[in-house]
N, C-alpha and C positions, 0 to 999 in steps of 0.2 A: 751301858756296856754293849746293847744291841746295835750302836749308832757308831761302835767305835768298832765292831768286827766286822761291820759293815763297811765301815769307811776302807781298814785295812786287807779287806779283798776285790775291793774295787779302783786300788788306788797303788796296786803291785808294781808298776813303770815309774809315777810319780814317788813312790819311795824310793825306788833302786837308783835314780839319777839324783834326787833329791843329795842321798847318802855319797855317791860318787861325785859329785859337783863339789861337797861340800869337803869331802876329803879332800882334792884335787885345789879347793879354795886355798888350804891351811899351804899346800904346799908353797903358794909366790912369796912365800917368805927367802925361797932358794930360787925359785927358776917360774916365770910365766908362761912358758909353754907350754907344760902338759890344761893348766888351764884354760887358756886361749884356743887348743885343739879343742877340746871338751865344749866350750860354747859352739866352736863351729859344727862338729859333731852333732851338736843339738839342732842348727840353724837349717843342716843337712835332714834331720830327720823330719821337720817340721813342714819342708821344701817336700820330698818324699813322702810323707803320710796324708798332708791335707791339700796339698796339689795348688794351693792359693792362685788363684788369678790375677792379673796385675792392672786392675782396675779400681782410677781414687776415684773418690770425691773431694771436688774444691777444696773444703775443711780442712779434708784428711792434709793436704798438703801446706795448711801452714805450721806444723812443728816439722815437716820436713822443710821448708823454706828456714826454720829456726838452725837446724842441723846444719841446714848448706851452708849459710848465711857462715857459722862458728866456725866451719871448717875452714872457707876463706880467709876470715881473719887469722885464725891460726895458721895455715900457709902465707897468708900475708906479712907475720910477724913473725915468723919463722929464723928471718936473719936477725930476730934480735935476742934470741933465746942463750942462755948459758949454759945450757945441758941439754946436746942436742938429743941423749936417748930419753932421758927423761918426756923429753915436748911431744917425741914421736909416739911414746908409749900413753902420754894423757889424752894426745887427739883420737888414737886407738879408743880408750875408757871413757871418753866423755860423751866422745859425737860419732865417730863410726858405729861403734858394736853398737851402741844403744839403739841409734838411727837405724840396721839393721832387722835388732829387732822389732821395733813398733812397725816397720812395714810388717812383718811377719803376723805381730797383732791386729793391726787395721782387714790386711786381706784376708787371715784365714777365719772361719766361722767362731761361732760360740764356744761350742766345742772346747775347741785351744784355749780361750780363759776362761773358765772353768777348770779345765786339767792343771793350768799354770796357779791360778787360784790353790789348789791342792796342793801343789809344790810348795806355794808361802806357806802354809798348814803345817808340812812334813817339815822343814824347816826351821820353822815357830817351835815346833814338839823338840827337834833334837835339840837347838839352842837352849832353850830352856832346861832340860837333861843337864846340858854342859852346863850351865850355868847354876845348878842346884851343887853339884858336885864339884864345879870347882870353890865356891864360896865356904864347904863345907873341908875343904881344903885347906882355903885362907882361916879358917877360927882353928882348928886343930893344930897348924904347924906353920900358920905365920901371925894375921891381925886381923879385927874386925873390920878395919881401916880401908882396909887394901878394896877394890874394886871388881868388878866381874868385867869380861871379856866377852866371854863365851865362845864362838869362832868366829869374832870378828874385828881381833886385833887390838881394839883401842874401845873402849866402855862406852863411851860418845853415839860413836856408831850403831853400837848392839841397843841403846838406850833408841835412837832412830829406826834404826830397823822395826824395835818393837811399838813404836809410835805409827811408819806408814803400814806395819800390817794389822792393827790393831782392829780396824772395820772389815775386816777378812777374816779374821778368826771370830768374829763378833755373827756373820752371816752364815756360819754351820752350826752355831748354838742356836737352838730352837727355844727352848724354855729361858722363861728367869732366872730360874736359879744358875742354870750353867752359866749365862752372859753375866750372872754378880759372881760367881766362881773365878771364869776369863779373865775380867777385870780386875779383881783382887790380886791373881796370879802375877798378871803383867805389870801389875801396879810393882809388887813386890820386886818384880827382876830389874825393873826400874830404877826403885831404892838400892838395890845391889850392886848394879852401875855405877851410882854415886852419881849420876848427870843430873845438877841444877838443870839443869835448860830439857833435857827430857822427863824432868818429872814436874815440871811446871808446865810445861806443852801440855802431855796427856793427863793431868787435870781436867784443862781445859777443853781436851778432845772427847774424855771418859762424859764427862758433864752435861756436854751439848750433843752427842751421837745418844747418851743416855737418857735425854730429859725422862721422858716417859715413865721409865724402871728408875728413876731415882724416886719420883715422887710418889709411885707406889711401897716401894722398898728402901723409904730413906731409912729406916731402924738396922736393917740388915748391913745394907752399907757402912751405915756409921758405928758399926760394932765391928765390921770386919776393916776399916781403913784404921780404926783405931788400935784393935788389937797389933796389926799389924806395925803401924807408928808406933806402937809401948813396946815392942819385940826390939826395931831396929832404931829406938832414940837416940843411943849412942853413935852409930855412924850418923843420922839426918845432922844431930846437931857438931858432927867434927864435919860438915859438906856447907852448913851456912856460913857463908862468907860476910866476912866483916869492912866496917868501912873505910878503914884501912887497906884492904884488900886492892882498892881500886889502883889506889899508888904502885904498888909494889908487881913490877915486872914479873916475878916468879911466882907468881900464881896465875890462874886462870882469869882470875878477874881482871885482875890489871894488865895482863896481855891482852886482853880482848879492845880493852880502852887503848891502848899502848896503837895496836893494829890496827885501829880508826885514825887516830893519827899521824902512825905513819903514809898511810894510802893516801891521804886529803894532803899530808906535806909533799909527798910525793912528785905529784902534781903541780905544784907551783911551780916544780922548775922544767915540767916534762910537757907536751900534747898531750891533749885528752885524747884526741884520735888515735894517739901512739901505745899499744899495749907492748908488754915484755913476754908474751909467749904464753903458749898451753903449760901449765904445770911447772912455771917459772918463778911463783911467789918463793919459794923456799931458798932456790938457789940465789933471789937476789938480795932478800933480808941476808942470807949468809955472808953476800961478797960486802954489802957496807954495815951490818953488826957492829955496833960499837961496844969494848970491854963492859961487862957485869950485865948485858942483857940477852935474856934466854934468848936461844932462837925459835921464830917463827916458824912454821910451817906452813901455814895457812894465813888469812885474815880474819879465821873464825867466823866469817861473815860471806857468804856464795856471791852477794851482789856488788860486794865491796874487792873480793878476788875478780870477779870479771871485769868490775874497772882497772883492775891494773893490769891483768893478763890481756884485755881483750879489748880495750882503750872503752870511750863513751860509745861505741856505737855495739859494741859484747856486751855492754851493760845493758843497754837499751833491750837488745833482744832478750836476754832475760826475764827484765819486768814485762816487755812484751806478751811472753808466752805466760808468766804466770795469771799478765791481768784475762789473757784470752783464754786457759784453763776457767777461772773462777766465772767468767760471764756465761761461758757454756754448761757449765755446771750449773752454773742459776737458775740457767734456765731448763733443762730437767731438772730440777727442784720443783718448778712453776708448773711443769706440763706432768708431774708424775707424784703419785701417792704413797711411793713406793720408801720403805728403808733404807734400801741401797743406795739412793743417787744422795739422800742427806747424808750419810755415812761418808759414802766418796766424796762429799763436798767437804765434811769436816775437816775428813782425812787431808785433803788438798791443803786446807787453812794451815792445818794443825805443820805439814813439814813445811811449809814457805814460814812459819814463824821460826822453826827449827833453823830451818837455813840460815833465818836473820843472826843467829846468832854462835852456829856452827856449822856442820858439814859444807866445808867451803871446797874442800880439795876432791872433786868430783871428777880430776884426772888423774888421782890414784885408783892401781887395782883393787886395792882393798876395799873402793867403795863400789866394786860393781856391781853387789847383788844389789843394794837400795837403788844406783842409776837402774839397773833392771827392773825396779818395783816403780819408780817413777813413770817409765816408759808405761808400764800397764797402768798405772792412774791414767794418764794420756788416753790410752787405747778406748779404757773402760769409758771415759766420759764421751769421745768425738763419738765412740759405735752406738751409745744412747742417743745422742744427739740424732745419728743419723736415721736411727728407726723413727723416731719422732717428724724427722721432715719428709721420710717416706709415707707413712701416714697421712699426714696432711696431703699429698698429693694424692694420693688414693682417692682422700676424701672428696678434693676438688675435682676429680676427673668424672665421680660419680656423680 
């Protein structure tokens, strides 16, 4: 309780934006504006209060050579787009703001992520609020079936979201017990979601960020994953898909397979070089949709959307930065003793498998807090890196 009145009087800015951002979020359901001001508004304060100097390192500028690179091609294939506001509004969501802000991250001090850090925190807490209370909505006056949202429009997302902040909320739990409390928590809102694909990620992410506290505390765990499994058997077992499922366009499963196919047939008759535009997937499944198959929006797949949005060479930059993410990660791994850089490392794995198999549409608004959260993975790992080769120079001058 001491840790939480503390946190809530030192953390009086990071809630109050936290809470207006996220008000301000619900609204692009009608209008992206008041949004879109609200980040700038923030981009202004950051610019004003920590003064950043505009000096990289090398490093720092290969995810902005990723950004440039994207923007290009999306003004490169810009005349081949079918909704021109859409394309203009995804290159906005995908690769300007975000690119904006990780300069913001890279230049300003510690400080900033840290406070931004908190912001995930304050966010984590209201989502989860929402998400207690709207589930307890759905058993009362609709079905156990139904899936949570929380404020983040589609249960996919919220199910990601709590996947990349999951070793954030992990690094202000001090003790055991909290971080198997955290876990059980998030596990659960996971289940509420109904995301296959985000409760099989953070398994995998809870497992390996946890080794240590699993195998002191496997009894604990395994009494509270179970209880909580015996509570919600009913929806886990209406979420596992059968194999049948694969066929059948109207579900998720066979959409997913359905949209690998399309992509790769695609192709055959198209340039690999030739992409259809920023935030084009939707509109072009619409124009050739053949009767009785749902529509697309995505490709369910981020590296499979940039092949078609962004031809072979968006795609490329993609795996590019994620393989140059993981090697830099490795290596704080290698040079540091520390929980955090394994954590951030997990975390990295844990949404590039995510990706493989959803959050593809990263030029919608809806997805810009996680592109936000990604941007700070970025940040987080190049600024460790760079204390690391400051060091060694230090060392070598001495």
């Amino acid at each position: 309780m001491y840790q939480v009145i503390s946190f809530l009087k030192t953390s009086k800015t990071e809630i109050i934006l936290s809470i207006i951002g996220i008000v301000l979020f619900q609204i692009v359901r009608f209008s992206y504006i008041p949004f879109y001001l609200f980040l700038l508004f923030i981009i202004t304060l950051i610019l004003y209060y920590y003064k950043p100097k505009l000096k990289f390192e090398f490093i720092d500028l290969i995810p902005l050579f990723f950004y440039i690179v994207m923007l290009l091609l999306s003004t490169l294939f810009f005349k081949n787009v079918i909704d021109k506001n859409k394309a203009i509004l995804g290159i906005l969501n995908a690769f300007v703001i975000p690119a904006l802000f990780y300069i913001l991250f890279i230049l300003a001090d510690d400080n900033l992520l840290y406070r931004t850090k908190k912001v995930w925190l304050c966010i984590f807490v209201i989502a989860s609020i929402v998400c207690v209370f709207e589930y307890l909505y759905y058993l009362l006056f609709r079905t156990y079936k139904e899936r949570t949202i929380s404020i983040f429009f589609n249960p996919n997302i919220f199910a990601f979201f709590l996947v990349m902040v999951y070793p954030f909320i992990l690094s202000f739990l001090k003790s055991d017990r909290l971080k198997i409390g955290g876990t059980l928590v998030i596990f659960l809102e996971i289940l509420l979601s109904g995301s296959r694909t985000g409760f099989l990620v953070f398994l995998f992410e809870a497992v390996l960020i946890n080794i240590k506290l699993v195998r002191k505390n496997i009894g604990k765990l395994f009494m509270g994953l179970s209880l909580i499994l015996c509570l919600f058997l009913p929806k886990i077992i209406y979420r596992i898909p059968r194999v049948s499922d694969i066929y059948n366009t109207k579900n998720a499963v066979g959409q997913r397979i359905f949209a690998i196919e399309f992509v790769l047939n695609y192709f055959k008759h198209k340039n690999l070089f030739e992409g259809i535009g920023a935030g084009q997937f939707e509109s072009l499944f619409r124009s050739l949709k053949p009767p009785g198959i749902v529509l697309l929006r995505s490709a369910h797949n981020l590296f499979l959307n940039a092949l078609i949005e962004y031809g072979i060479i968006g795609y490329g930059m993609f795996i590019f930065l994620v393989y140059f993410l993981v090697f830099v990660s490795t290596f704080n791994i290698a040079r540091s003793n520390e929980d955090s850089d394994w954590m951030v490392f997990v975390g990295l794995i844990s949404i590039t498998i995510f990706q493989m198999f959803d959050m593809a549409e990263i030029t919608n608004v809806r997805m810009m807090v996680v592109n936000l959260i990604y941007v700070y993975y970025i940040a987080l790992i190049l600024r460790k890196f760079r204390r690391w080769r400051q060091k060694d120079e230090q060392a070598f001058s001495s």
